[in-house]
Each structure stands twice: as C-alpha cells, then as structure tokens.
N, C-alpha and C positions, 0 to 999 in steps of 0.2 A: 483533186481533193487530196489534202494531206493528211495521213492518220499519223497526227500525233498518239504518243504514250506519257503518259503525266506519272513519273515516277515518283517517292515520298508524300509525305502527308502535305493538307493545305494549312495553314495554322489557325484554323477551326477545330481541327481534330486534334492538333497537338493541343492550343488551351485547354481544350475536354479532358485529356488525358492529364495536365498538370493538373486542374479541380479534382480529379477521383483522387491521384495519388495524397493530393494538399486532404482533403478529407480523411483521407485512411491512414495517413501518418499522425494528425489528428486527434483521430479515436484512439491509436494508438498511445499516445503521451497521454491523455484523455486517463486510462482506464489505469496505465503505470500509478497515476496520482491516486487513482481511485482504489486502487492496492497498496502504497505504502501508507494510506489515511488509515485503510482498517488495522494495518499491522499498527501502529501506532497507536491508534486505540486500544488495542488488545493488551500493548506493552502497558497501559495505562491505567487499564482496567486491574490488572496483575499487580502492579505495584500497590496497588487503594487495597484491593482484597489482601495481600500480605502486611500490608500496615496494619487494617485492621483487624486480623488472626492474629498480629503480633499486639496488637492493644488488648485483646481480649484474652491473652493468654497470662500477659503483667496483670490485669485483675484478677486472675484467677490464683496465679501462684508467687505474684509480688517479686518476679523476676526475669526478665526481659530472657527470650529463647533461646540457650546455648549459653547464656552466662549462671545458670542455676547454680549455685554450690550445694544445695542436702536436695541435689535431682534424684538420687538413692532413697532418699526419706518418703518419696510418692510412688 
C-alpha cells in the first residue's frame, strides 16, 4: 500500500477562497461609495445653508456679505 501525501489545495478550496476574498473586496468598494455619497452630501448641504444665510442677510441690510460699504453704520 502506498501512502501518498497530497500536497496544495484541491480547487474547491481555492474557489472558496477566491468567493470570500471577491466578497470582502466588495464591501470594500461597497462602503468607499457609501462614504464619499455622505461627504458629498454634507458638501451640499453646506453650500444650500450658506446661500441661504447669505439670502437672508441681503434682506436684512440690502447688501450682499463682505461687500457692505456704511458696515460701520450697524
């Protein structure tokens, strides 16, 4: 009787292994998207509220923020 030694994998186990890594690279890219969505929106949200602080400040003194000329007079 011969005892073989069956050395490396069968490629059942290497498929298994490329599926977890194909998965986990995945989520990976997955969550990078899902983090530059919020920075973006944040950026976006920022621009709307500064437009609108600067809308609401021409109504108040009839002169757009840092261009005031009589900004001494308030």
């Amino acid at each position: 009787m011969l005892n073989r030694i069956n050395k490396g994998f069968s490629l059942v186990e290497l498929s298994i292994a490329l599926v977890i890594i194909g998965i986990i690279s995945a989520s990976i890219v997955g969550g990078r998207q899902v983090s530059n969505q919020s920075k973006l929106r944040v950026v976006i949200s920022e621009f709307i509220m500064i437009d609108t602080q600067s809308a609401a400040f021409y109504g108040v003194f009839k002169a757009r923020p840092g261009d005031m000329t009589n900004a001494y007079d308030f």
